[in-house]
N, C-alpha and C positions, 0 to 999 in steps of 0.2 A: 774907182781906185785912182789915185794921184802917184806923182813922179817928184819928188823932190831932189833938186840936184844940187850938191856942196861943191868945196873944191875937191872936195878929196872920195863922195862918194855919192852914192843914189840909192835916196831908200824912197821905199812905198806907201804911202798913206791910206788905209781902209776907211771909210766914213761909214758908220753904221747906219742901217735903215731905221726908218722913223717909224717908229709906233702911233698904230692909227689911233685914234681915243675908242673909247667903249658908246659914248654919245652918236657918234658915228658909225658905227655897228649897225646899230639899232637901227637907228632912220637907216642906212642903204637895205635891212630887211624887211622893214617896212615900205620901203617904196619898190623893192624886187617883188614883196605878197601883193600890193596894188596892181605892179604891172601884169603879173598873173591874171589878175581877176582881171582888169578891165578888157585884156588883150581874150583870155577864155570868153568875155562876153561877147567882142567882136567876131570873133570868128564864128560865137553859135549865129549873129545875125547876119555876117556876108552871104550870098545866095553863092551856093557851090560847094562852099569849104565844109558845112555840117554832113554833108554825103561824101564828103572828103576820106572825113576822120570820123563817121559815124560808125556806132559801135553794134553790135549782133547778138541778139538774147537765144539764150538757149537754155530750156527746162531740165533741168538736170535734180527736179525732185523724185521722191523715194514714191512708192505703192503707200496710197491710203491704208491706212488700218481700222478697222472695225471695233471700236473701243467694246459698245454697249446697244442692245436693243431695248427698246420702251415701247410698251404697248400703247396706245393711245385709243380712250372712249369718249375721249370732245370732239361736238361735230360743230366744223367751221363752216358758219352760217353765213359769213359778209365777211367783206375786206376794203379799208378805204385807204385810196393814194393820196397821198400825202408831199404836200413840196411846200420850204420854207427857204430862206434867204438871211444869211446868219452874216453877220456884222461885228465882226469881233476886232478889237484895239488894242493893244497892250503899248502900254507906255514905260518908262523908265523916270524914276527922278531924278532931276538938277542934272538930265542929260538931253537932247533937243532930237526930236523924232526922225530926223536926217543921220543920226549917231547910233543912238540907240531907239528901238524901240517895231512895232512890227501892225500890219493893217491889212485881214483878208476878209474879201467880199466870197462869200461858201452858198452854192443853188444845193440843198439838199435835198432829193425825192427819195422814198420809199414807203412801204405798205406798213399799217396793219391791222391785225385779222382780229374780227369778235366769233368769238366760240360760245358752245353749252356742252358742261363738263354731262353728260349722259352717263357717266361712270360713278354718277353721286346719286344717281336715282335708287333708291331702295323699294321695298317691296310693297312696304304703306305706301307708297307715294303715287303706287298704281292701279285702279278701281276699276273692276269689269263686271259689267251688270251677269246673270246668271245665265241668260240666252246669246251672251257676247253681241250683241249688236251697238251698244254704250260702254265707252271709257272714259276714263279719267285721268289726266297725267299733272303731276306736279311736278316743274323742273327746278333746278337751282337758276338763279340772272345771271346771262352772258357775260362775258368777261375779254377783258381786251390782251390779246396775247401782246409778246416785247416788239417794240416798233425795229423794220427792218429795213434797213439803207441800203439801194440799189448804188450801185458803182457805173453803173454805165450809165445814169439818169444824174449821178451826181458830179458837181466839178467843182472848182475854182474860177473867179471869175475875173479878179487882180487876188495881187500880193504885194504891199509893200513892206523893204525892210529896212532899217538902217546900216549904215557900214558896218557895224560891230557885230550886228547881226546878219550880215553876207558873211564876212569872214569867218564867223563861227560854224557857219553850213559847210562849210570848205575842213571841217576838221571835225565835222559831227557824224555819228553813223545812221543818222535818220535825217536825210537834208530837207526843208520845205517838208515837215511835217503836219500831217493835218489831222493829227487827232483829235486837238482842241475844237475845233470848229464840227469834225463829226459825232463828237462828243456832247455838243450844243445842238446840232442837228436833231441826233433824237430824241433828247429831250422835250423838243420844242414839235416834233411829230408827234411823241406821246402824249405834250397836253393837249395837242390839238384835238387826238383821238377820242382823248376824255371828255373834249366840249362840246365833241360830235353826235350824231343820232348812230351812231355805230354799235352800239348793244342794243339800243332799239328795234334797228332794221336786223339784226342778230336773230331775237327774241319771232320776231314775226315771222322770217324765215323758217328758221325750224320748227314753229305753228304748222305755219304751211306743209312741211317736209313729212310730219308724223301725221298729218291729218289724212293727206294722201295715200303715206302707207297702210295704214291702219284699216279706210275706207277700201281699200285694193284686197284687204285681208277679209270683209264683210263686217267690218263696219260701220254703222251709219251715224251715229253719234260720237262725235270725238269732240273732247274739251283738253285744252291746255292750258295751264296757269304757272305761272313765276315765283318763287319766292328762293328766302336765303335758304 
């Protein structure tokens, strides 16, 4: 405020405040979201300050429930481990992989299992000579159950992202997610299962397993065969 003084009086001048533009807005909240981020990065790297401001998990989930029971009559004969190394990229167009765009290296391990469904066997399918010392079994071919990802065998191993895509994890409700890549994971266990001798050594097994029992029961002749 101003003092303007006449001969005869004094008045006061207001000068209004200046209107910031809208251009300017923008960039000062765009350089207030940078300094966030870069500043939350440093502090997660300074030694001290993440046990500083380190945060406290606490399980505050409900009692499992008991949906459903299933009987099960396949006998899991074998189970093979399985670990793969998933390479996945994603890019964006006519934007530069510094900007947009994301790159994780994924160690994925988990099992899995070859069965024989023994709940398929029918009655034809089982032949006992008249004094039981000889049988005869026809089973159905092992089958490879759904491949299953260990979480404590599996990680991450880098992550890169673009800025567009930091800042978007900042305002997402699943940050660094990794379902893509575990997603890719087992798929890539499951062909492996299929390239493998894993219904094979299945098949053999459970030979083994009823030849035993059978022999224990007094019999001496025991044959086992495969088919669909």
């Amino acid at each position: 405020m101003e003092k303007t003084t006449t001969a005869d009086r004094t008045t006061s001048v207001q000068r209004r405040p200046r209107r910031v533009p809208v251009w300017a807005k923008v960039l000062g909240g765009i350089a207030l979201v940078l300094v966030l981020l870069f500043a939350g990065i440093r502090l997660a790297v300074l030694p001290g300050i993440k046990d500083l401001f380190g945060t406290e998990s606490r399980d505050r989930s409900g009692p499992a429930l008991l949906q459903s029971i299933q009987d099960m009559s396949r006998y899991d004969a074998a189970s093979g481990n399985f670990q793969v190394v998933v390479d996945l990229e994603k890019d964006a167009k006519y934007l530069p992989d510094a900007l947009r765009g994301s790159r994780t290296l994924y160690v994925g391990a988990g099992t899995v299992d070859a069965y024989v469904d023994l709940g398929r066997v029918g009655e034809k399918d089982v032949t006992v000579n008249g004094d039981r010392t000889s049988a005869t079994l026809k089973l159905p071919h092992a089958q490879l159950g759904k491949p299953a990802l260990d979480p404590d065998r599996s990680y991450a191993v880098s992550k890169q992202r673009g800025l567009l895509d930091r800042l978007g994890d900042l305002f997402s409700d699943n940050p660094n997610g990794e379902q893509a890549v575990q997603k890719l994971a087992v798929k890539h266990i499951g062909e492996a299962a299929r390239d493998s001798e894993l219904t094979t050594r299945a098949e053999s097994n459970t030979t083994g397993m009823l030849q035993g029992l059978l022999r224990s029961l007094g019999f001496k002749d025991v044959r086992v065969s495969y088919g669909s």
